[in-house]
PDBQT receptor file of N, H, CA, C and O in Angstrom, charges set to zero:
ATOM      1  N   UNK A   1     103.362  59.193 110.883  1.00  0.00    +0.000 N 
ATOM      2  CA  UNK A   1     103.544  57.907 110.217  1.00  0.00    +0.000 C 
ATOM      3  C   UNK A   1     104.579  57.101 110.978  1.00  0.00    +0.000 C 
ATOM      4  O   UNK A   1     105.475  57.793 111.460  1.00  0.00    +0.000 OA
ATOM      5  N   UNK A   2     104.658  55.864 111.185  1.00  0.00    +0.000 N 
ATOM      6  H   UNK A   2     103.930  55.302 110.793  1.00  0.00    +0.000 HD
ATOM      7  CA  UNK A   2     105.469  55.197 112.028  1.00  0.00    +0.000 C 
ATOM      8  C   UNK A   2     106.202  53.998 110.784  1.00  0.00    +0.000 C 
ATOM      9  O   UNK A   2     105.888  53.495 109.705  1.00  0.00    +0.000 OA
ATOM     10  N   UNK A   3     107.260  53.972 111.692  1.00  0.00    +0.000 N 
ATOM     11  H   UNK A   3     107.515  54.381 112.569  1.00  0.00    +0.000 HD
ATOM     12  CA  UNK A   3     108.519  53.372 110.852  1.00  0.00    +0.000 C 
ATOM     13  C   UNK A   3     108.093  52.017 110.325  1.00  0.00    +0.000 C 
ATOM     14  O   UNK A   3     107.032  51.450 110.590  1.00  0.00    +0.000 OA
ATOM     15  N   UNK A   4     109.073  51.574 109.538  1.00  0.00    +0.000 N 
ATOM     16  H   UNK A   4     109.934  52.035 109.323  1.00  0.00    +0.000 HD
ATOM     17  CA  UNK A   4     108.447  50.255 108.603  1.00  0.00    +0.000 C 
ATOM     18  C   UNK A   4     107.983  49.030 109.246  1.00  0.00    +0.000 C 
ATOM     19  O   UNK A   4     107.448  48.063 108.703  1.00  0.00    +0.000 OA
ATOM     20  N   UNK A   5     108.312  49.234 110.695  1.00  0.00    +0.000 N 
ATOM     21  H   UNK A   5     108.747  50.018 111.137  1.00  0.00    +0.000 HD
ATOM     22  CA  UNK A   5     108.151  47.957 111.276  1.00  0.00    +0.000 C 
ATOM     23  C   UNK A   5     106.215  48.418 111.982  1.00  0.00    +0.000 C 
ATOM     24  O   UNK A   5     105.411  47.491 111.886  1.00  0.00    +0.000 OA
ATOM     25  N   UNK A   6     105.985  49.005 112.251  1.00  0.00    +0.000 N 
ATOM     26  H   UNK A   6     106.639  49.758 112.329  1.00  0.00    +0.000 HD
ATOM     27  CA  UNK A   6     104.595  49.491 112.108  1.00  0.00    +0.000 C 
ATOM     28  C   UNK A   6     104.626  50.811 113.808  1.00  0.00    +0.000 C 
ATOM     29  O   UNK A   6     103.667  51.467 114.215  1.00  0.00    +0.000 OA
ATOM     30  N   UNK A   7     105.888  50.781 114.334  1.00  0.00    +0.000 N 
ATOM     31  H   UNK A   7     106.667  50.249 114.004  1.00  0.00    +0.000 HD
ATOM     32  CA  UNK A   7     105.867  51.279 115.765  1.00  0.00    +0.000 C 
ATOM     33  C   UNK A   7     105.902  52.457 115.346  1.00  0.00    +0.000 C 
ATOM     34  O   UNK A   7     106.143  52.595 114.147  1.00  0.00    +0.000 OA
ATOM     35  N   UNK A   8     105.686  53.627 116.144  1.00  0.00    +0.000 N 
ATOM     36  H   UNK A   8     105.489  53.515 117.118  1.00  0.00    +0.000 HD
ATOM     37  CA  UNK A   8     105.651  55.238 116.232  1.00  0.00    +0.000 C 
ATOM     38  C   UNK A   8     107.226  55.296 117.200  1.00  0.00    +0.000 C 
ATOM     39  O   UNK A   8     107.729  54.723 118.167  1.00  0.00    +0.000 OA
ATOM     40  N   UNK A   9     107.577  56.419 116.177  1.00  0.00    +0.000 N 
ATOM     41  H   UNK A   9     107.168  56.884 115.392  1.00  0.00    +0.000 HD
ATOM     42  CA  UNK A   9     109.025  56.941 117.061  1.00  0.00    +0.000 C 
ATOM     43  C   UNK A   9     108.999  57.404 118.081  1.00  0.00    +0.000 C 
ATOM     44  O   UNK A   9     108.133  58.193 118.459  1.00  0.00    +0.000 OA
ATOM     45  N   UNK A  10     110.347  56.838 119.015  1.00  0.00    +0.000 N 
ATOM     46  H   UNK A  10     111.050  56.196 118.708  1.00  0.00    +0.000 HD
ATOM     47  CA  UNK A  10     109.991  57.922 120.393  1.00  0.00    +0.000 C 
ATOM     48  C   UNK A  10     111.723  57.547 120.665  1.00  0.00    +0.000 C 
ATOM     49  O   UNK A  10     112.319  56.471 120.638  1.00  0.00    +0.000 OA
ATOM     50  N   UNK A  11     112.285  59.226 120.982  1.00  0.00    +0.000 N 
ATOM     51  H   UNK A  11     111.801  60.101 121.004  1.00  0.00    +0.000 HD
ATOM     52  CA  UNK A  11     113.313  59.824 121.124  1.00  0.00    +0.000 C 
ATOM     53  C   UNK A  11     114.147  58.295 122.294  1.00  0.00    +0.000 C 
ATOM     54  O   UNK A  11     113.686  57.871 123.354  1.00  0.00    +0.000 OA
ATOM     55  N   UNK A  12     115.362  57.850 121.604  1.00  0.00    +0.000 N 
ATOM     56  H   UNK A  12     115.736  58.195 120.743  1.00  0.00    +0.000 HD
ATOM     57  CA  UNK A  12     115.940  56.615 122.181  1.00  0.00    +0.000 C 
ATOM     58  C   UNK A  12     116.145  55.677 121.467  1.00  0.00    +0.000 C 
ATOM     59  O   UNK A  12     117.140  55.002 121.730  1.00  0.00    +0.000 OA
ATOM     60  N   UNK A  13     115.237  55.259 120.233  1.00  0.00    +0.000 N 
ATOM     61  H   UNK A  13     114.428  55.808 120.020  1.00  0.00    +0.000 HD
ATOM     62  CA  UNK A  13     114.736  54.472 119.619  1.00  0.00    +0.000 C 
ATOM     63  C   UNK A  13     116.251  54.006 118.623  1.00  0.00    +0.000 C 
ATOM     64  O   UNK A  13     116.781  54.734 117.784  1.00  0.00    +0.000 OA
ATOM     65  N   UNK A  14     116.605  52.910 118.934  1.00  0.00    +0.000 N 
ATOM     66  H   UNK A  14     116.174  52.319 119.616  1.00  0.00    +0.000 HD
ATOM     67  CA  UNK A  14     117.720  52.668 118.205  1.00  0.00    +0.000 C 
ATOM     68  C   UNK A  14     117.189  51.793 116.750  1.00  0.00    +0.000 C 
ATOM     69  O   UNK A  14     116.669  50.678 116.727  1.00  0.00    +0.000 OA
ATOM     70  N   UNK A  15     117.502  52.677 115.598  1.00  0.00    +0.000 N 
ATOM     71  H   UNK A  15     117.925  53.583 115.617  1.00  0.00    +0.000 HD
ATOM     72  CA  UNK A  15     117.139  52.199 114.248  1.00  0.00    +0.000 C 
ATOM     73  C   UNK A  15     118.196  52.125 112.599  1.00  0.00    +0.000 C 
ATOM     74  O   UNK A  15     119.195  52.723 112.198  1.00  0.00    +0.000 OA
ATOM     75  N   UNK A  16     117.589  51.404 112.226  1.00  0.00    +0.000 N 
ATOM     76  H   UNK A  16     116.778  50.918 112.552  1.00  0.00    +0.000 HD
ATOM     77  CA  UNK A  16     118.124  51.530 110.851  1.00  0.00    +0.000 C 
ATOM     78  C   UNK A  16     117.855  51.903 109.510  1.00  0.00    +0.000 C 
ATOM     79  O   UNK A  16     116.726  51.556 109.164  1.00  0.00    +0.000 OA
ATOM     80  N   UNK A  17     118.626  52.599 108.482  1.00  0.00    +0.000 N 
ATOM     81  H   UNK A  17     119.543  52.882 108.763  1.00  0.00    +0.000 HD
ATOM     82  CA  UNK A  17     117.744  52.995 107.193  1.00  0.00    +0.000 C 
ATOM     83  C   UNK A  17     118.193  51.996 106.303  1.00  0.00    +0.000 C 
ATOM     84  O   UNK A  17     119.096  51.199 106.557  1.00  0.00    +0.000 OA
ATOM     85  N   UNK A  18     117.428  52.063 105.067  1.00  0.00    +0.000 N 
ATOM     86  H   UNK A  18     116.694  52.710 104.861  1.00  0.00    +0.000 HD
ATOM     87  CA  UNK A  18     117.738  51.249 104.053  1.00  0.00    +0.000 C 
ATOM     88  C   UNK A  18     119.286  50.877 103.648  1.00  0.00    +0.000 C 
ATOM     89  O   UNK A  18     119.514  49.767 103.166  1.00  0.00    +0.000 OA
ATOM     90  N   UNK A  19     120.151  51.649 103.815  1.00  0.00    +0.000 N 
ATOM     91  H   UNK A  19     119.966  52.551 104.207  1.00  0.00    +0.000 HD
ATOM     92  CA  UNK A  19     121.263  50.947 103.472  1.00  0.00    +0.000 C 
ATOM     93  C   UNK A  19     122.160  51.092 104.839  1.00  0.00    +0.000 C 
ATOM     94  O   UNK A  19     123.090  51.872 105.045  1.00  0.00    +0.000 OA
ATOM     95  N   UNK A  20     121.503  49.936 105.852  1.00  0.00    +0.000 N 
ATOM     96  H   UNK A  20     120.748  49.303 105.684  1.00  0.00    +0.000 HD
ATOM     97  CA  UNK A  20     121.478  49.380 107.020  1.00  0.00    +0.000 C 
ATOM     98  C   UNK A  20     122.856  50.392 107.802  1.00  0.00    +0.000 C 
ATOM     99  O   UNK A  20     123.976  49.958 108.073  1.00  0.00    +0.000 OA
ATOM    100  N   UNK A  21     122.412  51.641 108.007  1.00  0.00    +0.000 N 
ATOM    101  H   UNK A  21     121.503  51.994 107.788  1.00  0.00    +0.000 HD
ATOM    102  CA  UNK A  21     123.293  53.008 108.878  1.00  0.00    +0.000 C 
ATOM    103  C   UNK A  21     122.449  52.471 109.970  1.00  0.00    +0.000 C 
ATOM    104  O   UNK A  21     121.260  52.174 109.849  1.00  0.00    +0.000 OA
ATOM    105  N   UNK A  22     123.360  52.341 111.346  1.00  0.00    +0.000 N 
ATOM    106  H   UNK A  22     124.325  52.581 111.444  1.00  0.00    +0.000 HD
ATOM    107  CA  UNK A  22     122.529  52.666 112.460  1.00  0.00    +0.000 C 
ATOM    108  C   UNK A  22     122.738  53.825 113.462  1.00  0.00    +0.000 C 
ATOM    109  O   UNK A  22     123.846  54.161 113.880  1.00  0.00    +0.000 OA
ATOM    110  N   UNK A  23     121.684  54.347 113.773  1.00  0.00    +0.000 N 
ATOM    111  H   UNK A  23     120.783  54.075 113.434  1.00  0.00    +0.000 HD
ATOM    112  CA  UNK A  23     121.411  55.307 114.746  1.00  0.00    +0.000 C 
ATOM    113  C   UNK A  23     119.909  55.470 115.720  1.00  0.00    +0.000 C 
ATOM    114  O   UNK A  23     118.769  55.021 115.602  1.00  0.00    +0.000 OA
ATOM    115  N   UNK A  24     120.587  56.338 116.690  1.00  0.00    +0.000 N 
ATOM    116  H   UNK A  24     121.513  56.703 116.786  1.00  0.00    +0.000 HD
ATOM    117  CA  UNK A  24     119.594  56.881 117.407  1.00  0.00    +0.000 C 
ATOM    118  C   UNK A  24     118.470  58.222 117.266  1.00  0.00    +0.000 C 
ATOM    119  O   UNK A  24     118.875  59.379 117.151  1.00  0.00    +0.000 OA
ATOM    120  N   UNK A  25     117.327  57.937 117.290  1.00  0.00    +0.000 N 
ATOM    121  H   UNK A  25     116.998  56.997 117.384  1.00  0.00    +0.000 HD
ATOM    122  CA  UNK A  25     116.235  59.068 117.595  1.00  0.00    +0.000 C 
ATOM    123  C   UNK A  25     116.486  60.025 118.626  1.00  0.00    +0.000 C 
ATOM    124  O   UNK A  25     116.589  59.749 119.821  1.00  0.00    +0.000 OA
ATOM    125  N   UNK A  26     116.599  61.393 118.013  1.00  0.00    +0.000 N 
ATOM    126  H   UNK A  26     116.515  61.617 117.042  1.00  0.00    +0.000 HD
ATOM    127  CA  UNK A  26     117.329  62.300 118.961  1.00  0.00    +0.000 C 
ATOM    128  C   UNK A  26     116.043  63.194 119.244  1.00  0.00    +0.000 C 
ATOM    129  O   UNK A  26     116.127  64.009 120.163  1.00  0.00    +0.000 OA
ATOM    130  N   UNK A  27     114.970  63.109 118.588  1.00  0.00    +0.000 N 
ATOM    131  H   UNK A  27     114.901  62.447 117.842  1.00  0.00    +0.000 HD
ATOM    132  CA  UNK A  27     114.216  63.503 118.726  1.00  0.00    +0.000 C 
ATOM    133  C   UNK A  27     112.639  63.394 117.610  1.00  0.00    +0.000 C 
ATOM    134  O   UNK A  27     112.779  62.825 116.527  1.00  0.00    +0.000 OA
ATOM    135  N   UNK A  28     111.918  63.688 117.803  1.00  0.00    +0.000 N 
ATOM    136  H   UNK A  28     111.804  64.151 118.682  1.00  0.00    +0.000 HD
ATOM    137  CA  UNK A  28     110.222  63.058 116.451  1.00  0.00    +0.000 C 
ATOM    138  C   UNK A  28     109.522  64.473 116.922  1.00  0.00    +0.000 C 
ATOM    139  O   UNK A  28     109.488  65.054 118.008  1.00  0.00    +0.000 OA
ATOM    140  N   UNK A  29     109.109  64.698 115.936  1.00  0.00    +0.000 N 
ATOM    141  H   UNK A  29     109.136  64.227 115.055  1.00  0.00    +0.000 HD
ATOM    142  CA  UNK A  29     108.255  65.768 115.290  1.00  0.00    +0.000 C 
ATOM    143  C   UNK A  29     106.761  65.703 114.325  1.00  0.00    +0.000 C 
ATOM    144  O   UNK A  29     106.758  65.212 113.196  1.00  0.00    +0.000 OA
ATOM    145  N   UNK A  30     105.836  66.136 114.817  1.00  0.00    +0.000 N 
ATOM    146  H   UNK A  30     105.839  66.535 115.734  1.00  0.00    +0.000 HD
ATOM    147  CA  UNK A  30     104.858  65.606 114.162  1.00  0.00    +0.000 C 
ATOM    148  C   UNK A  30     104.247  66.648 113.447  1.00  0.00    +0.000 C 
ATOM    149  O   UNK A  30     103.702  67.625 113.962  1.00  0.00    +0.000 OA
ATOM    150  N   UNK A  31     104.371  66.370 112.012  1.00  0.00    +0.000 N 
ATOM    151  H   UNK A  31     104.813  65.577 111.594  1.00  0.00    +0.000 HD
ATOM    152  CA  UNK A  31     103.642  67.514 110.701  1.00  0.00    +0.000 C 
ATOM    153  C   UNK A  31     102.293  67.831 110.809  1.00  0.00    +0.000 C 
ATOM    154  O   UNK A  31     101.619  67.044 111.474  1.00  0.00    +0.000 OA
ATOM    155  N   UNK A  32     101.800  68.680 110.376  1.00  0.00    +0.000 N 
ATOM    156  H   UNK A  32     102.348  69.319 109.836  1.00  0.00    +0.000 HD
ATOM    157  CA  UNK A  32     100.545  68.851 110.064  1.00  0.00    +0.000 C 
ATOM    158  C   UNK A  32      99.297  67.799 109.327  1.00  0.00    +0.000 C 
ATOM    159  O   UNK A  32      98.105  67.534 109.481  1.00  0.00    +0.000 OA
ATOM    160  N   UNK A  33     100.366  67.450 108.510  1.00  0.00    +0.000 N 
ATOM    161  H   UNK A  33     101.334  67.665 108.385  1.00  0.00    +0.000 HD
ATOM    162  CA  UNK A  33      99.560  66.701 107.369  1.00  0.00    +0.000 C 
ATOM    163  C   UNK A  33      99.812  64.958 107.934  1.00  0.00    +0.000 C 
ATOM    164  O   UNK A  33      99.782  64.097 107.056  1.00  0.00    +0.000 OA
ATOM    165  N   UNK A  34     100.084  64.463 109.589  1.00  0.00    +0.000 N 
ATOM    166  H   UNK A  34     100.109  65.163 110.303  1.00  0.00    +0.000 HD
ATOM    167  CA  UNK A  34     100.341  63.850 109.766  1.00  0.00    +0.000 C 
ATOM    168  C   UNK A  34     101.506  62.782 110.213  1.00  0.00    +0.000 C 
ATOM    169  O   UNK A  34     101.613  61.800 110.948  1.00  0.00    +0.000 OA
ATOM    170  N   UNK A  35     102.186  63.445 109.464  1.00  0.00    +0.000 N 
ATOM    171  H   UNK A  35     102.099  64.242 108.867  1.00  0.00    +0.000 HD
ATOM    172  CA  UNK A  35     103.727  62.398 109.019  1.00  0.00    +0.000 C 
ATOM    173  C   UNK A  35     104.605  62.827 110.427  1.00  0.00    +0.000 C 
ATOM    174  O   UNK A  35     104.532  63.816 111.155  1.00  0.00    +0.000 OA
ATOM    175  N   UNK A  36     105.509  61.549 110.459  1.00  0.00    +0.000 N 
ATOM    176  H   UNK A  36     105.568  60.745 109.867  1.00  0.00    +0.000 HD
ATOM    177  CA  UNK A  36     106.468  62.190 111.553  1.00  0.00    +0.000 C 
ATOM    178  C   UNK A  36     107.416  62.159 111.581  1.00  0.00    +0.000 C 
ATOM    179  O   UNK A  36     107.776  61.033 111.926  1.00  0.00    +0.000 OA
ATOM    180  N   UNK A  37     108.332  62.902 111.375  1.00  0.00    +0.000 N 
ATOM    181  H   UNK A  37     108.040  63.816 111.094  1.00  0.00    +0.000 HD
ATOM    182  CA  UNK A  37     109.731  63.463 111.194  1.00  0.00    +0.000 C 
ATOM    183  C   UNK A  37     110.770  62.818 112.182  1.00  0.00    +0.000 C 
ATOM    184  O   UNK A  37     110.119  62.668 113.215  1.00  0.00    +0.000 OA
ATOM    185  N   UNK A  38     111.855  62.427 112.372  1.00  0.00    +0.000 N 
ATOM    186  H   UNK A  38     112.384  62.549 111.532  1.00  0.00    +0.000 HD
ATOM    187  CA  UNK A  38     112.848  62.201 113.190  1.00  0.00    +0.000 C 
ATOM    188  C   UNK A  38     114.233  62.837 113.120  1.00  0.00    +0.000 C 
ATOM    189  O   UNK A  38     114.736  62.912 112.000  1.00  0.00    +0.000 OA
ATOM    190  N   UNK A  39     114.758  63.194 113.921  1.00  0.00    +0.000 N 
ATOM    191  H   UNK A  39     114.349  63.132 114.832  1.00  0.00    +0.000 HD
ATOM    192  CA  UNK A  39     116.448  63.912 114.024  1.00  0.00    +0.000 C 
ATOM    193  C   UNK A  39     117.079  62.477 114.321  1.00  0.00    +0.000 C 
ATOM    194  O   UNK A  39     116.680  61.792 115.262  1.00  0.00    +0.000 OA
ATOM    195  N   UNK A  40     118.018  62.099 113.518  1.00  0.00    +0.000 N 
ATOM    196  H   UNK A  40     118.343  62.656 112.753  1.00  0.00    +0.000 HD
ATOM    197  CA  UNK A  40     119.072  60.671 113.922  1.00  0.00    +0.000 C 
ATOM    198  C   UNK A  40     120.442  60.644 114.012  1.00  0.00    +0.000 C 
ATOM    199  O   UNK A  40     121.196  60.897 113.073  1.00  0.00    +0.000 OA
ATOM    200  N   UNK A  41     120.872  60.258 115.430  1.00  0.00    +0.000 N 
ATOM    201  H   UNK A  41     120.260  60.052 116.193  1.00  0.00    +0.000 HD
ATOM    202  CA  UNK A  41     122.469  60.639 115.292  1.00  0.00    +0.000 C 
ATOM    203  C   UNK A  41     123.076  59.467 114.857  1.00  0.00    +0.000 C 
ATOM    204  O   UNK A  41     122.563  58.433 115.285  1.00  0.00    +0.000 OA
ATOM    205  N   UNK A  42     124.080  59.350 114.083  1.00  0.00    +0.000 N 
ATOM    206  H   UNK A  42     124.497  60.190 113.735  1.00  0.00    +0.000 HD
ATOM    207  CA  UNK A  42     124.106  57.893 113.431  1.00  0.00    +0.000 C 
ATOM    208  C   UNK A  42     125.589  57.418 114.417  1.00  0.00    +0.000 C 
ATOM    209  O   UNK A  42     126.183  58.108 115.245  1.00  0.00    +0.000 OA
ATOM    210  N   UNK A  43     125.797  56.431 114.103  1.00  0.00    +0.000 N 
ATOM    211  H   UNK A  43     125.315  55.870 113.430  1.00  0.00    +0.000 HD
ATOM    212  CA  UNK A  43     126.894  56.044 114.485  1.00  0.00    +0.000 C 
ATOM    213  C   UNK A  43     127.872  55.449 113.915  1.00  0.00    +0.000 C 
ATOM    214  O   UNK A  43     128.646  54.739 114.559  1.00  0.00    +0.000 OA
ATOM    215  N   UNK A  44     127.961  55.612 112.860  1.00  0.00    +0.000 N 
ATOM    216  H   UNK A  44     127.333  56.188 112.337  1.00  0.00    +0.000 HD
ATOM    217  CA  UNK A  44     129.203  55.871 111.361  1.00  0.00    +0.000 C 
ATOM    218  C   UNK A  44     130.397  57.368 111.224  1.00  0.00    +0.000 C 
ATOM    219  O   UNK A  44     131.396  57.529 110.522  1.00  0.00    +0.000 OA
ATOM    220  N   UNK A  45     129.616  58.396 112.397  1.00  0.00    +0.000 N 
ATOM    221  H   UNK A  45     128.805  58.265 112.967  1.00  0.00    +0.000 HD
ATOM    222  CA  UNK A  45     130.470  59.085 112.217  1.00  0.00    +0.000 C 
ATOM    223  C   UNK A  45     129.592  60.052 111.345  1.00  0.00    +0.000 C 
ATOM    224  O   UNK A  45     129.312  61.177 111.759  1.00  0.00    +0.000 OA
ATOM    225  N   UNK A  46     129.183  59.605 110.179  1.00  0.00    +0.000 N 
ATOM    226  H   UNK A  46     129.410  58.690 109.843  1.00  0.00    +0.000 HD
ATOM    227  CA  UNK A  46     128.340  60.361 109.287  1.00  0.00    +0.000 C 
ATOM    228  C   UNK A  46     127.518  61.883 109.830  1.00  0.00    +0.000 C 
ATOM    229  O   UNK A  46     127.318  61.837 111.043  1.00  0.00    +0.000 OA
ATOM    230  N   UNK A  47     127.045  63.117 109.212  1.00  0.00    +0.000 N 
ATOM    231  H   UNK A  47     127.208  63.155 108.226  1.00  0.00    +0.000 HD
ATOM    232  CA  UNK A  47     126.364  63.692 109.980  1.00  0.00    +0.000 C 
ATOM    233  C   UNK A  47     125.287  63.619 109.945  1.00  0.00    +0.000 C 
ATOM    234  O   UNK A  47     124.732  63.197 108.930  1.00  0.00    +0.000 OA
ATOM    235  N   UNK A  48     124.302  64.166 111.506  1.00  0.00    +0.000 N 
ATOM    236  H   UNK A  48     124.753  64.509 112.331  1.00  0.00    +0.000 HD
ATOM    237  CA  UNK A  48     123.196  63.890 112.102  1.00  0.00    +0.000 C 
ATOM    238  C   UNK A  48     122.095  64.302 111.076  1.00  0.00    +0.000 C 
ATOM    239  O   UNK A  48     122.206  65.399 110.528  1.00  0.00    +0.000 OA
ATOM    240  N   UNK A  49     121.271  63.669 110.846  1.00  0.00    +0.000 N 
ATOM    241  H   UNK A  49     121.180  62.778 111.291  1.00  0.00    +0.000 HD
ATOM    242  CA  UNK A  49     120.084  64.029 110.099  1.00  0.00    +0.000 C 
ATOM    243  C   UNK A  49     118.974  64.474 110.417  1.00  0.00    +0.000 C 
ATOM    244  O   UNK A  49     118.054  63.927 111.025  1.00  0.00    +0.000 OA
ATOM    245  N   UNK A  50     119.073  65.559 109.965  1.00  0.00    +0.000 N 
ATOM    246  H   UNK A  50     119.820  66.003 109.471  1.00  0.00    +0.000 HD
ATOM    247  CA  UNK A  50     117.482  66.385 110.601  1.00  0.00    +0.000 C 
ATOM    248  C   UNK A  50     116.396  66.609 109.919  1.00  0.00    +0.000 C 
ATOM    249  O   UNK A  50     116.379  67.379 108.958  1.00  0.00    +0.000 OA
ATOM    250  N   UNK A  51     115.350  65.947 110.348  1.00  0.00    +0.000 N 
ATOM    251  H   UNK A  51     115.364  65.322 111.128  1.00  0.00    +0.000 HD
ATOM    252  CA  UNK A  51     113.903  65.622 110.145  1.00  0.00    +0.000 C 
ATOM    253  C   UNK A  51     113.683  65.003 108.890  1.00  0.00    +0.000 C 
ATOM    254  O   UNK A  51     112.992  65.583 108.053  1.00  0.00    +0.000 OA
ATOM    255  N   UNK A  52     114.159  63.953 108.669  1.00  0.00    +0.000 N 
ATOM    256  H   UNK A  52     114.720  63.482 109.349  1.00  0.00    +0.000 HD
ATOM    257  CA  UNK A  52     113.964  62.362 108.106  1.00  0.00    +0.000 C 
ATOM    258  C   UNK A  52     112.267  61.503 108.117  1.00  0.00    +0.000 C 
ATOM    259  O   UNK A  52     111.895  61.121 109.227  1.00  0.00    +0.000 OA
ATOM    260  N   UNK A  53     111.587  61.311 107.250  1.00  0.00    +0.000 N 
ATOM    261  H   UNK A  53     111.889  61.622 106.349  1.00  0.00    +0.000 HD
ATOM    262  CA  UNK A  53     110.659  61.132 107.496  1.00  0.00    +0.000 C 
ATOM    263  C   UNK A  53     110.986  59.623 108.411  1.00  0.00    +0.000 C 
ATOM    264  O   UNK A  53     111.970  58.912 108.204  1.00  0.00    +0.000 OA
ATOM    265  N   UNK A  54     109.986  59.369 109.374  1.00  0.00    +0.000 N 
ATOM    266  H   UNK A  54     109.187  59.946 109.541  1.00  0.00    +0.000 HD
ATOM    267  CA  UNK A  54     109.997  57.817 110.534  1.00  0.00    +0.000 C 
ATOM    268  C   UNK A  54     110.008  56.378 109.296  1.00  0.00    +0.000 C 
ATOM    269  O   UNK A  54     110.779  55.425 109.181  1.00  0.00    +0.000 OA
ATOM    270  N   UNK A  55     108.760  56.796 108.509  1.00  0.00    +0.000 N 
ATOM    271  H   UNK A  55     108.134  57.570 108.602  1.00  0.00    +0.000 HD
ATOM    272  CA  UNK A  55     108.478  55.661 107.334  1.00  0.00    +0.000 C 
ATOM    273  C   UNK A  55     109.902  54.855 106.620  1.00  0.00    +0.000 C 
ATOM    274  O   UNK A  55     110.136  53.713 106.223  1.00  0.00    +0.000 OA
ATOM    275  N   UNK A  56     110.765  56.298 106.721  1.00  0.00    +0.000 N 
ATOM    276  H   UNK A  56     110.575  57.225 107.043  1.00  0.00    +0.000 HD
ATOM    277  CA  UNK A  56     111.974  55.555 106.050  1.00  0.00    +0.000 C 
ATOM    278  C   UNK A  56     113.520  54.439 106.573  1.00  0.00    +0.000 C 
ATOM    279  O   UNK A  56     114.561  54.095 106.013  1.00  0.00    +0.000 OA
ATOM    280  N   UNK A  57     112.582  54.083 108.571  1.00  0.00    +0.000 N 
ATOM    281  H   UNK A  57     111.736  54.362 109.026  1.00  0.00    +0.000 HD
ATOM    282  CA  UNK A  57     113.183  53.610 109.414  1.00  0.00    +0.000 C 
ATOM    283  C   UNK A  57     112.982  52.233 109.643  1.00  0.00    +0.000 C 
ATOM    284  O   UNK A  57     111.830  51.815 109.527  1.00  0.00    +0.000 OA
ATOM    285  N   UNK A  58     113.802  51.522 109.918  1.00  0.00    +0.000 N 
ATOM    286  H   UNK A  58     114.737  51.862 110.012  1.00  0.00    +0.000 HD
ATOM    287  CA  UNK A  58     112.770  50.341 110.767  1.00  0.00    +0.000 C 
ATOM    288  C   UNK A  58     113.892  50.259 112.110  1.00  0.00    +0.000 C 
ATOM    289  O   UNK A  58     115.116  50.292 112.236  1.00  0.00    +0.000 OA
ATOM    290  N   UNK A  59     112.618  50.126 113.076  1.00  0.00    +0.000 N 
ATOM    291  H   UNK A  59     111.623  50.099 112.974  1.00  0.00    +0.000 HD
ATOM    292  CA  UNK A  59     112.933  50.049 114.474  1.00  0.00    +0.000 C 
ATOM    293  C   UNK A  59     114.078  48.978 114.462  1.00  0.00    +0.000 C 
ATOM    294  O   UNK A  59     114.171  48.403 113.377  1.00  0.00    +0.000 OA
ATOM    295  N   UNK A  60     114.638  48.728 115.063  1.00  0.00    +0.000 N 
ATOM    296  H   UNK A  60     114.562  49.195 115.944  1.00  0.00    +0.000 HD
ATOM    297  CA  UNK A  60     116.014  47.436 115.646  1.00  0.00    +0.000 C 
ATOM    298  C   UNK A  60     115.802  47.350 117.719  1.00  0.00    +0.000 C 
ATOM    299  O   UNK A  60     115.471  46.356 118.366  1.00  0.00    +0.000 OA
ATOM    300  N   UNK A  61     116.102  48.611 118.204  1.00  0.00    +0.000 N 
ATOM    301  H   UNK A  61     116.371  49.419 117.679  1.00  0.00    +0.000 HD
ATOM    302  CA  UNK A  61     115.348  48.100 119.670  1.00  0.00    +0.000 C 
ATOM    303  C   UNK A  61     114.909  49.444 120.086  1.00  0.00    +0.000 C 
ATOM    304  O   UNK A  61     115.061  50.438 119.376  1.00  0.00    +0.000 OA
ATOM    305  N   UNK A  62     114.259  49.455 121.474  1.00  0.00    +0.000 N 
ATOM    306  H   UNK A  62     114.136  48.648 122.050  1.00  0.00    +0.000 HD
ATOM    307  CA  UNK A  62     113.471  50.120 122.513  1.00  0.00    +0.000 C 
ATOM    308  C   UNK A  62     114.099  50.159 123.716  1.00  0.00    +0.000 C 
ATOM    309  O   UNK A  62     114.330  49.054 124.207  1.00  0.00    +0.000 OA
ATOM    310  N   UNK A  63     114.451  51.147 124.350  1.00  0.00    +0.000 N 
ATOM    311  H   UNK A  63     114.264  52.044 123.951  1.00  0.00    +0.000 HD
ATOM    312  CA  UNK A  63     114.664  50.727 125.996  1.00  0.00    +0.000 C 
ATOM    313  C   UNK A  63     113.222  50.564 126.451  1.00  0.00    +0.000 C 
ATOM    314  O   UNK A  63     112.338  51.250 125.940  1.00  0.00    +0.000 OA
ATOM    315  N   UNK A  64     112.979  49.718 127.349  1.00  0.00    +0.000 N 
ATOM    316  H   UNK A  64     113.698  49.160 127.764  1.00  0.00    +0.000 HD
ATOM    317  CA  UNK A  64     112.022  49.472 128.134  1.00  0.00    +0.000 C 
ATOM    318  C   UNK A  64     111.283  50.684 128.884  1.00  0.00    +0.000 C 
ATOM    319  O   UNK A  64     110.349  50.456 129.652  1.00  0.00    +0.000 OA
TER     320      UNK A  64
């Protein structure tokens, strides 16, 4: 499943969650049943979150 903005995750991906934390895609994982998971290192300090569904992201940028 790809994040709210409609893109598929890919490890780099600098994003934000609903109560606008930003971090990086440290890595995406893809379920069985579809869905795709992300590891995010945030940059609040907060700790890293492991396997977060993508849906609950929206992209902010891409490196080229």
């Amino acid at each position: 499943m790809a994040y709210v903005t409609g893109e598929n995750p890919v490890p780099g991906d600098y994003v934000k969650n609903q109560w606008e934390q930003l971090g990086t895609v440290t890595s995406v994982h893809a379920t069985q049943d579809g869905l795709e998971r992300i590891n995010v290192r945030w940059y609040d300090g907060a700790f890293d979150l492991p396997l977060a569904f993508a849906e609950e992201f929206t992209l902010i940028s891409r490196k080229a």
